[in-house]
Z-matrix of the N, CA and C atoms (Angstrom, degrees):
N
C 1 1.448
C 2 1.524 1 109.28
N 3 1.475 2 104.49 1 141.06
C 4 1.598 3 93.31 2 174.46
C 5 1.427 4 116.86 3 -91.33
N 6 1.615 5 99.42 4 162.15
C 7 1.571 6 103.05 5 179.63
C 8 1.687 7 132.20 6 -75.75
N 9 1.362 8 108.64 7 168.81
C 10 1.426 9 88.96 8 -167.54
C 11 1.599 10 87.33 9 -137.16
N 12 1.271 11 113.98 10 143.79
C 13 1.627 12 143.11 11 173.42
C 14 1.324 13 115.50 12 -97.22
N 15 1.290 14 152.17 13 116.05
C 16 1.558 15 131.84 14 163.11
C 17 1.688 16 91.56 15 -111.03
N 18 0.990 17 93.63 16 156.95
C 19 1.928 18 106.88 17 158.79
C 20 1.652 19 93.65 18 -137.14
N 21 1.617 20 68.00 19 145.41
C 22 1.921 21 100.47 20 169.85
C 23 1.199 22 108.55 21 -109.15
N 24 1.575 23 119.77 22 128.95
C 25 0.989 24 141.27 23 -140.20
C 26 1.648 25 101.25 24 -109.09
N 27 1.406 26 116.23 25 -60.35
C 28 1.611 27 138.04 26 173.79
C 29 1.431 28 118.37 27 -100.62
N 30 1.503 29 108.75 28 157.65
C 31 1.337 30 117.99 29 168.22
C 32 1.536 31 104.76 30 -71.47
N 33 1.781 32 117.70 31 68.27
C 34 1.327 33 89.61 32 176.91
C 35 1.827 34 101.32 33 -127.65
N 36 1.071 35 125.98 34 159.61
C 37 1.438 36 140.84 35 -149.41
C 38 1.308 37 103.83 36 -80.15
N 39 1.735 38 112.29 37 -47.83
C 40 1.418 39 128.29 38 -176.27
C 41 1.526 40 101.10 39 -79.58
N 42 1.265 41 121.90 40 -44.57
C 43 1.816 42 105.60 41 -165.84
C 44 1.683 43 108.82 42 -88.05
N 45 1.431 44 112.59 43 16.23
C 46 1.386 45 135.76 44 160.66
C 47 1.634 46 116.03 45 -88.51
N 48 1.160 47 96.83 46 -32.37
C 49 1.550 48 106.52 47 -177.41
C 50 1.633 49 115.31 48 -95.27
N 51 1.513 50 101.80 49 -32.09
C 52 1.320 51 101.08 50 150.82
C 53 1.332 52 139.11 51 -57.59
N 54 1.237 53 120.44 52 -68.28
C 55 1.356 54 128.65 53 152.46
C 56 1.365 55 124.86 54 -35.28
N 57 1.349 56 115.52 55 -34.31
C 58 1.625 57 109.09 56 158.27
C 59 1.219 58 140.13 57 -46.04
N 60 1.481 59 91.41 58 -52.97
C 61 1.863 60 130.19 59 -173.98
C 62 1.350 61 82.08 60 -71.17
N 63 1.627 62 146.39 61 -85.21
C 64 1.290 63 125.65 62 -159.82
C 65 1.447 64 129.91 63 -62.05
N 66 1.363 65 111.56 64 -25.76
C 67 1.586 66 125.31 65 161.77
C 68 1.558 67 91.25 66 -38.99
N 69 1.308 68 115.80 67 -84.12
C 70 1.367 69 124.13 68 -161.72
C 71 1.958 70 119.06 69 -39.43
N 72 1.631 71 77.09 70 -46.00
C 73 2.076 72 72.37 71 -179.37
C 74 1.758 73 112.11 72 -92.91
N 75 1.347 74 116.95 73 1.16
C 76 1.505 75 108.55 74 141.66
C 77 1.393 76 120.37 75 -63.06
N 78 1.681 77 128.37 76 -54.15
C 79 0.779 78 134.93 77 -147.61
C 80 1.830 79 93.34 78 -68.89
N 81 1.847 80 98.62 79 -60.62
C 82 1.737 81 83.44 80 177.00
C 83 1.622 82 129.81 81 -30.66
N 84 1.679 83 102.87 82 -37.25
C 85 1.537 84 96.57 83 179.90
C 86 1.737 85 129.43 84 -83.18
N 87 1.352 86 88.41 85 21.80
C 88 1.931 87 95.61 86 172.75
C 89 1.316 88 105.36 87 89.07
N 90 1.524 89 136.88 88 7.65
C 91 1.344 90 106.48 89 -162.09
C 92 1.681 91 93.26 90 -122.47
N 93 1.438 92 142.44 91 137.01
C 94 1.333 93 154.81 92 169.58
C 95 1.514 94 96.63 93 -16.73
N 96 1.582 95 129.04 94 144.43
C 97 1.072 96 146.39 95 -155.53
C 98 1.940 97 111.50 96 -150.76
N 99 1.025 98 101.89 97 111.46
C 100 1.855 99 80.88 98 175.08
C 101 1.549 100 108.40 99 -139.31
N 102 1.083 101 138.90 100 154.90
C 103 1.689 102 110.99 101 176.60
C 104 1.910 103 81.88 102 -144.68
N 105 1.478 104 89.77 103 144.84
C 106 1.571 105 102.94 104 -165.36
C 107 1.561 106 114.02 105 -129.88
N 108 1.735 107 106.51 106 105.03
C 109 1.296 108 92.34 107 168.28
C 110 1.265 109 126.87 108 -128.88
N 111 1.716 110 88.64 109 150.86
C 112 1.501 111 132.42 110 -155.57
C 113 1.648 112 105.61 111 -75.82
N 114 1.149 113 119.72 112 129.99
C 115 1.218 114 126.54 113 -176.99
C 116 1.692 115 129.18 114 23.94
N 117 0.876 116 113.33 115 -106.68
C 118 1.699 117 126.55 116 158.91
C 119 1.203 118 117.97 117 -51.06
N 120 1.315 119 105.55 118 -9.19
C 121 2.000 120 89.64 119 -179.18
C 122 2.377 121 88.17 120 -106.83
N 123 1.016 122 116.87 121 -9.69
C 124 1.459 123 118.50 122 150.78
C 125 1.296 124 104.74 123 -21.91
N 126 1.542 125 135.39 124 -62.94
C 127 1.683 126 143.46 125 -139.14
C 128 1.623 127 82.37 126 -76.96
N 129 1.160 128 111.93 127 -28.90
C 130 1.770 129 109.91 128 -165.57
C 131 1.715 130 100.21 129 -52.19
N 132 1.399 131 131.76 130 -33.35
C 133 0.862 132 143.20 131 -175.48
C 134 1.939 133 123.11 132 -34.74
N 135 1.787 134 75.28 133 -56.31
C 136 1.766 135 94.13 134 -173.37
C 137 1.559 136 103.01 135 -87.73
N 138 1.574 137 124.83 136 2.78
C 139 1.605 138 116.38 137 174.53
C 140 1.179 139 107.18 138 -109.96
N 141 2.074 140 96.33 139 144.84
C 142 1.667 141 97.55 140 -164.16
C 143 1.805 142 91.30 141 -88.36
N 144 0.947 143 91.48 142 -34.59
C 145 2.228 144 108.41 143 175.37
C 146 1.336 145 91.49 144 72.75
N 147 1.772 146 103.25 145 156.88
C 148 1.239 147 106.81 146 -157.07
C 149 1.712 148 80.94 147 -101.52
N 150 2.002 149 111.63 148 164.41
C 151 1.314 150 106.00 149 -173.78
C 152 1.252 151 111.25 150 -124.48
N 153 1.092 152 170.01 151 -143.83
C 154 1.114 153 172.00 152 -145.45
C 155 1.876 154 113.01 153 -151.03
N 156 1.175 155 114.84 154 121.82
C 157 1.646 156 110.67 155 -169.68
C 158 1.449 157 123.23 156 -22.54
N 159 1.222 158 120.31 157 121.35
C 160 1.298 159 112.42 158 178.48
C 161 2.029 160 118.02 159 90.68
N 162 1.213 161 93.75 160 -9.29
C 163 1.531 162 102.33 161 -171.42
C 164 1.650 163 112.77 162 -99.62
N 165 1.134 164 132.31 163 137.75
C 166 1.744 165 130.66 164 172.96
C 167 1.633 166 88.77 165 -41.89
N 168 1.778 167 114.23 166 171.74
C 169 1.183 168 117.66 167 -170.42
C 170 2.104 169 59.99 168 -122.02
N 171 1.676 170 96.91 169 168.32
C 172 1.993 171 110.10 170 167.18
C 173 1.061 172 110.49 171 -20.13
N 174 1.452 173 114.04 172 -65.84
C 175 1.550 174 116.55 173 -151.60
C 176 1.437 175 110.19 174 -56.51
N 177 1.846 176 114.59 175 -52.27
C 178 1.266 177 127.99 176 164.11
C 179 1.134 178 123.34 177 -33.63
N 180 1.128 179 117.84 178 -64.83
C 181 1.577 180 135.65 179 171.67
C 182 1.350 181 118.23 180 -52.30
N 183 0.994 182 120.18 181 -26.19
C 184 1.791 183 133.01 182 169.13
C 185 0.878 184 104.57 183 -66.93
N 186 1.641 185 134.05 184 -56.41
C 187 1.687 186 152.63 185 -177.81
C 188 1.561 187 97.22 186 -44.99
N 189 1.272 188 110.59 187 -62.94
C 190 1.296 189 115.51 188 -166.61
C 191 1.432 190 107.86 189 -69.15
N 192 1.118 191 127.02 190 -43.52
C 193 1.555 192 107.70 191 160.05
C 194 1.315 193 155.80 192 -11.51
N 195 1.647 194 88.92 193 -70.47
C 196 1.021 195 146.94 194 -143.70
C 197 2.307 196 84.84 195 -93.23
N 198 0.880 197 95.68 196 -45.48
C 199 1.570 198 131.58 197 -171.57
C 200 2.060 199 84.88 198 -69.29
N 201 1.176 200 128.51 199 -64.50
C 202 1.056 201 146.40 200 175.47
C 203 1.841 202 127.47 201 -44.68
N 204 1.494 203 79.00 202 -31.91
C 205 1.425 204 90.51 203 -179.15
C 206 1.478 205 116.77 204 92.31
N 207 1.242 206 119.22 205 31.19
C 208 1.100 207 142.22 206 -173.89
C 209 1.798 208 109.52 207 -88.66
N 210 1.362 209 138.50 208 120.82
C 211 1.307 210 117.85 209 178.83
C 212 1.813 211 120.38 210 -102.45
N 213 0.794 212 113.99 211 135.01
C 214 1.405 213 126.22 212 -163.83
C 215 1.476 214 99.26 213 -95.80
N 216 1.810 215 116.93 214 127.01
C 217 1.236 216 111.55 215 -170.94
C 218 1.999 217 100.18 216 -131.63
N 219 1.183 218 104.65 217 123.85
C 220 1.759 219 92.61 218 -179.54
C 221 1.733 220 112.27 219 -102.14
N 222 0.672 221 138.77 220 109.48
C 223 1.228 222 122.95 221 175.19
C 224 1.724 223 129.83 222 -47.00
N 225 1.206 224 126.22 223 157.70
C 226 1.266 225 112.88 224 -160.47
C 227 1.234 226 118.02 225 -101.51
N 228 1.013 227 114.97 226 -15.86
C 229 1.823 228 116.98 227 166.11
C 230 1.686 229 110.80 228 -87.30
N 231 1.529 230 119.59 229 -9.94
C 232 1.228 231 134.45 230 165.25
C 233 1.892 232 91.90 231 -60.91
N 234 1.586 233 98.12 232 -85.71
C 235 1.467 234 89.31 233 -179.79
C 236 1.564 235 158.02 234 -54.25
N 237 1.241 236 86.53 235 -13.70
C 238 1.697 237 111.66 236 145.74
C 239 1.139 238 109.76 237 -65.77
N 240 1.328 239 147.61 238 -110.07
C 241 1.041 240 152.89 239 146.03
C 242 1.984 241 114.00 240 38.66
N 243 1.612 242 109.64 241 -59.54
C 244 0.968 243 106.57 242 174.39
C 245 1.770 244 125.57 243 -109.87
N 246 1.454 245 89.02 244 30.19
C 247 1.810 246 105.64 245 -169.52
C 248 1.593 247 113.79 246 33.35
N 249 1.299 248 101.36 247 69.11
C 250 1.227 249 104.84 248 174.54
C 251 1.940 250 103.48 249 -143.60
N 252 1.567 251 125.41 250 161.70
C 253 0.867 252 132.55 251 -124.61
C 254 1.753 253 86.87 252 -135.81
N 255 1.395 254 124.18 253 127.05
C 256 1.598 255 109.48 254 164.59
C 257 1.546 256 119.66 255 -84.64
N 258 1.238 257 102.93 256 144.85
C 259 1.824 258 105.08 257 -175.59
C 260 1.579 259 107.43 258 -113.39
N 261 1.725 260 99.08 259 89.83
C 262 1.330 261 92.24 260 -170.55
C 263 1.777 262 134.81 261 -50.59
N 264 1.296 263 119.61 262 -2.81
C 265 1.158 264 151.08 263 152.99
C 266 1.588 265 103.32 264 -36.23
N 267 1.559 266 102.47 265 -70.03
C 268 1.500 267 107.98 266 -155.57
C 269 1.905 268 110.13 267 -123.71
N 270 1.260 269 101.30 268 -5.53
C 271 1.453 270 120.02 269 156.47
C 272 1.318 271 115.66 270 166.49
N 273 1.602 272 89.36 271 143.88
C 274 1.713 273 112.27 272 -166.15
C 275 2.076 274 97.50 273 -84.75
N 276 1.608 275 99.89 274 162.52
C 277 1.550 276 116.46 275 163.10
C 278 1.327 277 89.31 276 -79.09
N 279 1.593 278 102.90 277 165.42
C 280 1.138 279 113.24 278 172.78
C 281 1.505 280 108.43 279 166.09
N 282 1.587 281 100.42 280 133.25
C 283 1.684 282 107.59 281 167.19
C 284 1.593 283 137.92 282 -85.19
N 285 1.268 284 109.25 283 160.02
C 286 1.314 285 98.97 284 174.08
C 287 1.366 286 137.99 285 -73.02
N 288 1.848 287 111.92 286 -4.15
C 289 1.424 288 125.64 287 138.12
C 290 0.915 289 128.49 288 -33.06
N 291 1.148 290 113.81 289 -61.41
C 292 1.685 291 147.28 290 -163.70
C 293 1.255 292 103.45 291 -45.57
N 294 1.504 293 97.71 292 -69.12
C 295 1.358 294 134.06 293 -172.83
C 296 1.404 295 114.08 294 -52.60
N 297 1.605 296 138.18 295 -53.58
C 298 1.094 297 138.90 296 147.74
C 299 1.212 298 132.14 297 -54.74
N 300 1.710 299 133.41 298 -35.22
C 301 0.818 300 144.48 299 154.89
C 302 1.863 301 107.72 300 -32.61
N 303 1.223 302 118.95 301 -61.96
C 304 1.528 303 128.87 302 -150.10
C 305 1.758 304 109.03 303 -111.56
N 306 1.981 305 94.60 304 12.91
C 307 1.492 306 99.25 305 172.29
C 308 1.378 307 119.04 306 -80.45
N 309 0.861 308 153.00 307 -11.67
C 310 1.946 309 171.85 308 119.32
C 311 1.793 310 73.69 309 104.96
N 312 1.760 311 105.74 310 -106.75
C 313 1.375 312 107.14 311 -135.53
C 314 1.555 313 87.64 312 -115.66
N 315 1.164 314 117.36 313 23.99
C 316 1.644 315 118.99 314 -170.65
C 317 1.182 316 91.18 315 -64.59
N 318 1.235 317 107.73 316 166.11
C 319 1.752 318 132.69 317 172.11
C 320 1.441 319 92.50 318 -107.49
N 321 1.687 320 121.04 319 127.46
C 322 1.549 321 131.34 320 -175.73
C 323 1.704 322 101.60 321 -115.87
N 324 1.578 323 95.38 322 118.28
C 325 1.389 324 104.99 323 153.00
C 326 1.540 325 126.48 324 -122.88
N 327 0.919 326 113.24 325 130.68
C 328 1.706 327 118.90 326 153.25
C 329 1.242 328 128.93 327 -90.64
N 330 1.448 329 130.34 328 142.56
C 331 1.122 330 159.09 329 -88.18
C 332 1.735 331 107.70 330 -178.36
């Protein structure tokens, strides 16, 4: 299966949760998973966001990802930007070089 890339584009709660949720059901299907965020959507990091009844709130949903085999990519002027720190554990720095550079045959969406 081929791999799939999303970038997050905005600090926004829902196209974080989107991109999660599809990270995740690529990832169930075997194929490399990464979701990358781009500057300002970095802050998404430090919000748990509220979720809808019955649903993980971010933070949860990150776990489970993350849990999935999903790789979490922040960009680095993102994390500057929002004084926050990457935990290579639970997400790597990373550029948008990088990022294209090491996309092979992924299928790229933004978000």
């Amino acid at each position: 299966m081929r791999g799939l890339t999303v970038v997050v584009v905005a600090p926004d709660p829902d196209r974080f949760r989107a991109a999660l949720t599809l990270a995740c059901a690529a990832a169930a299907l075997g194929g490399r998973t990464r979701v990358y965020l781009h500057e300002g959507a970095v802050a998404l990091l430090a919000m748990d966001g509220s979720a809808p009844a019955g649903l993980p709130n971010l933070t949860e949903l990150r776990a489970v990802a993350i849990e999935s085999g999903v790789e979490l990519i922040a960009c680095q002027t993102g994390l500057a930007l929002a004084g926050l720190a990457a935990d290579d554990a639970m997400v790597a720095a990373g550029g948008m070089i990088d990022l294209l550079a090491t996309l092979a045959d992924d299928r790229l969406v933004t978000l």
